[in-house]
TORSE-145574 format. One record per atom (N, C-alpha, C, O): x, y, z; residue in three letters. Coordinates in steps of 0.02 Angstrom, whole numbers, padded with zeros to 5 digits, always signed. Layout:
XYZALA/...
//
This chain:
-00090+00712-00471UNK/-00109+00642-00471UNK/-00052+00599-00447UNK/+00000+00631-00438UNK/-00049+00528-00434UNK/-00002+00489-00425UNK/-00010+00412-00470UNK/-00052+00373-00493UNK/+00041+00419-00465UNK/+00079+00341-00523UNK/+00063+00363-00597UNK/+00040+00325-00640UNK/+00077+00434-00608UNK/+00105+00435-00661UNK/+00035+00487-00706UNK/+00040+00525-00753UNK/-00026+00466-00666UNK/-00092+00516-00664UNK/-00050+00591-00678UNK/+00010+00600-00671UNK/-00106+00646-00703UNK/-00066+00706-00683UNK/-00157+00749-00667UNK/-00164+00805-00643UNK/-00212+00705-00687UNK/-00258+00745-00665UNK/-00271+00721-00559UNK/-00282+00670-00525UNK/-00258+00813-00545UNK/-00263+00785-00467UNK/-00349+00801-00447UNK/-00361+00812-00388UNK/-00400+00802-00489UNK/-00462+00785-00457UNK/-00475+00709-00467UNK/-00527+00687-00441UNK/-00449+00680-00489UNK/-00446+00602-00487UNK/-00401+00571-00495UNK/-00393+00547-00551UNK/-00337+00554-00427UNK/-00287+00558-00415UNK/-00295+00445-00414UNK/-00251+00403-00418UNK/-00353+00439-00408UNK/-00387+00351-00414UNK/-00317+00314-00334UNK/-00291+00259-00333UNK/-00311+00357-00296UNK/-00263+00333-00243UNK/-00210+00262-00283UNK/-00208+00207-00255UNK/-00183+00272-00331UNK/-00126+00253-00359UNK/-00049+00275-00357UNK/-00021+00320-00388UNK/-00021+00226-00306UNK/+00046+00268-00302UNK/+00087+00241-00381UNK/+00116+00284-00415UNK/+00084+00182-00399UNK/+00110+00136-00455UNK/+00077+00121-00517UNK/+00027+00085-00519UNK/+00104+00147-00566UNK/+00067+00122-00634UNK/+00103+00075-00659UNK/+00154+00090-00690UNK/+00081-00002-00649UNK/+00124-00052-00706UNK/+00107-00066-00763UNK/+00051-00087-00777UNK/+00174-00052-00827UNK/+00165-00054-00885UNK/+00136-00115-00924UNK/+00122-00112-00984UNK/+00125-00192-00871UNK/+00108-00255-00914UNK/+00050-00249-00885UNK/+00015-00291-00912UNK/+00013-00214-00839UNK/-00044-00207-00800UNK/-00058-00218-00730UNK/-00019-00244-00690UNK/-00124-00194-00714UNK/-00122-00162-00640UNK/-00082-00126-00609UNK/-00042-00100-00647UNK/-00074-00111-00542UNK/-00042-00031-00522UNK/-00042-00069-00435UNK/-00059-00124-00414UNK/-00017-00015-00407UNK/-00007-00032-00325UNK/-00020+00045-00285UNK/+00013+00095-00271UNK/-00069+00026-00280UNK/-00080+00069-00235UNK/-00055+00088-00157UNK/-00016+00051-00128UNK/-00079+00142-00128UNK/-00039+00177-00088UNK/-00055+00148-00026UNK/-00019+00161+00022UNK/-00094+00116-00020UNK/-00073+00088+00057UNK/-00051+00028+00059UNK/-00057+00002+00114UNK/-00016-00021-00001UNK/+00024-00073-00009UNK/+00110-00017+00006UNK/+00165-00044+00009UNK/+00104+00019+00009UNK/+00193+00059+00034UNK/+00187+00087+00100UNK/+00149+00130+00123UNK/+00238+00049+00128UNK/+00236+00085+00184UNK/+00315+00117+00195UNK/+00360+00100+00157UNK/+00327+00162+00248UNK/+00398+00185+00272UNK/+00382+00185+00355UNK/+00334+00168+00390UNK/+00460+00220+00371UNK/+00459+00210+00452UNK/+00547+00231+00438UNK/+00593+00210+00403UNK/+00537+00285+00488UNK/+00621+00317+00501UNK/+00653+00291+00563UNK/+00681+00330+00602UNK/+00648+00208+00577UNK/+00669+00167+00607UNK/+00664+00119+00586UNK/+00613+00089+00571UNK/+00757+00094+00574UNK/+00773+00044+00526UNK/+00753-00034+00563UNK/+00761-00041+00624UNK/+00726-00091+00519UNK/+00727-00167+00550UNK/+00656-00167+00584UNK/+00652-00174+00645UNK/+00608-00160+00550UNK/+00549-00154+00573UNK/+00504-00200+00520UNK/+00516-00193+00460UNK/+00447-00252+00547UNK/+00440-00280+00497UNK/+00358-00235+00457UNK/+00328-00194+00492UNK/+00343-00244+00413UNK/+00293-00218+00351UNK/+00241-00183+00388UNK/+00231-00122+00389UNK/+00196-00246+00430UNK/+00148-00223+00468UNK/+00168-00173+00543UNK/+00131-00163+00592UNK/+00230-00150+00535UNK/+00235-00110+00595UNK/+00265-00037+00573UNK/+00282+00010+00610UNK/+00268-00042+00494UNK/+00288+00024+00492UNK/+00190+00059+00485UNK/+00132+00045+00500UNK/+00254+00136+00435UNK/+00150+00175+00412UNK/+00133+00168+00351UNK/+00170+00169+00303UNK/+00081+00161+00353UNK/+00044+00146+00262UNK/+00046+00216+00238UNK/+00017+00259+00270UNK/+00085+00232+00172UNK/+00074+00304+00158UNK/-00008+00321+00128UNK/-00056+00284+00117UNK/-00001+00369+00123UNK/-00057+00442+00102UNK/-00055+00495+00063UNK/-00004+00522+00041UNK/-00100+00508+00054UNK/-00107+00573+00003UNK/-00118+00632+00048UNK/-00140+00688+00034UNK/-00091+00602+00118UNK/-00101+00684+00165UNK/-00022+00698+00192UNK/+00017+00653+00208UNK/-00008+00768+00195UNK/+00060+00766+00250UNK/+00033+00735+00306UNK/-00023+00721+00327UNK/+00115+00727+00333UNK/+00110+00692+00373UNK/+00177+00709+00413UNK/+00228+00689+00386UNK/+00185+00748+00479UNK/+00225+00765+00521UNK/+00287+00672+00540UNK/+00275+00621+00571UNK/+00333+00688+00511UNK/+00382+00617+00532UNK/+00410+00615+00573UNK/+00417+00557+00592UNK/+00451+00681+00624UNK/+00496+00676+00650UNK/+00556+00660+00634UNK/+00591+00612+00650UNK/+00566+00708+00597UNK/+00650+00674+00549UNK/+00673+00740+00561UNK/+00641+00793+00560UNK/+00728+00729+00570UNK/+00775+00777+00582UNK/+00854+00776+00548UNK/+00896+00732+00558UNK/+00861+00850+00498UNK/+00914+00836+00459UNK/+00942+00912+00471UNK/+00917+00964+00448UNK/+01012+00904+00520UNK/+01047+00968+00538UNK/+01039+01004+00478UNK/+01024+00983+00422UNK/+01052+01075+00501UNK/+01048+01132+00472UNK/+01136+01120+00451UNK/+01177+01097+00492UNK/+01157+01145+00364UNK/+01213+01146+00348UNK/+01244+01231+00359UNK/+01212+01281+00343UNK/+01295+01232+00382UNK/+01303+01289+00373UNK/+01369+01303+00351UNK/+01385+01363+00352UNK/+01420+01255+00327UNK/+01472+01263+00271UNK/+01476+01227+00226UNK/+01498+01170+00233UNK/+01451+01259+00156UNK/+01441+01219+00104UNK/+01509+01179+00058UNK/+01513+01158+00000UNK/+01568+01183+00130UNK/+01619+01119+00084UNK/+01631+01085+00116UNK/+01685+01057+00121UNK/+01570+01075+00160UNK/+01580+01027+00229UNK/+01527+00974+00188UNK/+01491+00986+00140UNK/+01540+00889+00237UNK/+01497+00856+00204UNK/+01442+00855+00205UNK/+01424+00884+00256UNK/+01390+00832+00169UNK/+01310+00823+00176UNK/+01278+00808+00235UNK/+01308+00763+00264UNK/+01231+00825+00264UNK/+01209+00808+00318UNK/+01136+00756+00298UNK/+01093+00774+00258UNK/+01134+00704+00327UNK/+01095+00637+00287UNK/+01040+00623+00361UNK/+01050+00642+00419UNK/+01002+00598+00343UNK/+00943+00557+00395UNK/+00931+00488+00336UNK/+00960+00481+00283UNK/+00887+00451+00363UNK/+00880+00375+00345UNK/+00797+00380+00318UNK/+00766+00409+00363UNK/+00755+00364+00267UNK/+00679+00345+00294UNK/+00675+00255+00245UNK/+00682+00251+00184UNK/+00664+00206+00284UNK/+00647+00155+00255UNK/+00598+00153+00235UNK/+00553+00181+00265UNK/+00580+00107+00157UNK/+00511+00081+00158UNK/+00530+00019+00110UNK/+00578+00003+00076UNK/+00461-00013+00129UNK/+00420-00063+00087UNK/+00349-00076+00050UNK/+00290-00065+00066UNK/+00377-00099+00000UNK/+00316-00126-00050UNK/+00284-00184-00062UNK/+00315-00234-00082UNK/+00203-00186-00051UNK/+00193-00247-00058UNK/+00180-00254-00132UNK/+00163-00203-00161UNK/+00187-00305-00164UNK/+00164-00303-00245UNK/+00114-00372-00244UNK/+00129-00429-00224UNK/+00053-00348-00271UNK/-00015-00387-00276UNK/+00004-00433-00324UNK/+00043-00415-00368UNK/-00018-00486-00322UNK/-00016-00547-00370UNK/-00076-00524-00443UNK/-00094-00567-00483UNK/-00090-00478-00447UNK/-00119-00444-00510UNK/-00062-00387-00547UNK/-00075-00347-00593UNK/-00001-00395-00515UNK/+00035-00324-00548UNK/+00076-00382-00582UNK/+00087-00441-00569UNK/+00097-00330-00636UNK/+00151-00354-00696UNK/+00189-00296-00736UNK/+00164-00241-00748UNK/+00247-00313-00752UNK/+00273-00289-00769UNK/+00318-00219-00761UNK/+00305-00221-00701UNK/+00353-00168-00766UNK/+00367-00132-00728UNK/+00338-00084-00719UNK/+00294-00069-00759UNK/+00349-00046-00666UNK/+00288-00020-00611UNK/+00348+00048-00608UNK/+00409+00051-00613UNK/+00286+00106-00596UNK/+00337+00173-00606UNK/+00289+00219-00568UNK/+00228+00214-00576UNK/+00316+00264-00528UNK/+00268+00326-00486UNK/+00328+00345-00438UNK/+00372+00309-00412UNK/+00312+00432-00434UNK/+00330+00468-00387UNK/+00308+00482-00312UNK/+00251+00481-00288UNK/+00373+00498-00279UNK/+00360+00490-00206UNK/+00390+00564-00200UNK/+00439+00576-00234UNK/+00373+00597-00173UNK/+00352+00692-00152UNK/+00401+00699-00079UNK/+00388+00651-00044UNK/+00422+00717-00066UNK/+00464+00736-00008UNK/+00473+00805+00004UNK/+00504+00835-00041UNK/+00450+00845+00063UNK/+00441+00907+00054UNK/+00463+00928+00129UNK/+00422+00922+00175UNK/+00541+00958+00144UNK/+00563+00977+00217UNK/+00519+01057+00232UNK/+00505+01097+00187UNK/+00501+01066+00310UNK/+00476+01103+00340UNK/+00523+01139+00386UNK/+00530+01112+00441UNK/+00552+01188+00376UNK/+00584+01192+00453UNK/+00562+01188+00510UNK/+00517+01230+00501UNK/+00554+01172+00567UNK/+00535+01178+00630UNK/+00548+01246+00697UNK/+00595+01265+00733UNK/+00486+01261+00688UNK/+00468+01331+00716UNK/+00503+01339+00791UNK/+00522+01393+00815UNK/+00506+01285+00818UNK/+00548+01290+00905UNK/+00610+01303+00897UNK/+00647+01308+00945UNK/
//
């Protein structure tokens, strides 16, 4: 489930559960792995993967430093939400087969 749900046959497309009431759902968040972009031009997230094109070198000496990529986002918050607002965001790397 999401925003805090844990049954996933009725996941109610909630990314946000707010504790004074109402919630924010998932297509009020968006991201975009290109920084300075305004709201309506990034992507509205989903409950589907979704191929990004992000690319984060392969490490191959572990006392070398971290190897980092960027993903921005934003939230819109509805004039019905209150209070603080809590939910997980899933991030899951693929290697790339080429």
């Amino acid at each position: 489930g999401y925003g805090g749900t844990t049954d996933s046959d009725n996941p109610d497309n909630l990314s946000m559960i707010c504790a004074a009431g109402g919630n924010i759902s998932m297509e009020h968040e968006k991201y975009s792995i290109t920084g300075g972009l305004g709201y309506g031009s990034m992507v509205t997230l989903n409950n589907e993967s979704t191929a990004m094109g992000f690319t984060i070198e392969v490490k191959n000496n572990d006392t070398a430093i971290n190897h980092l990529n960027t993903t921005y986002w934003m939230i819109y918050i509805p004039a019905s939400v209150s209070g603080f607002c809590n939910g997980t965001l899933e991030f899951v790397g693929q290697e790339n087969p080429q």
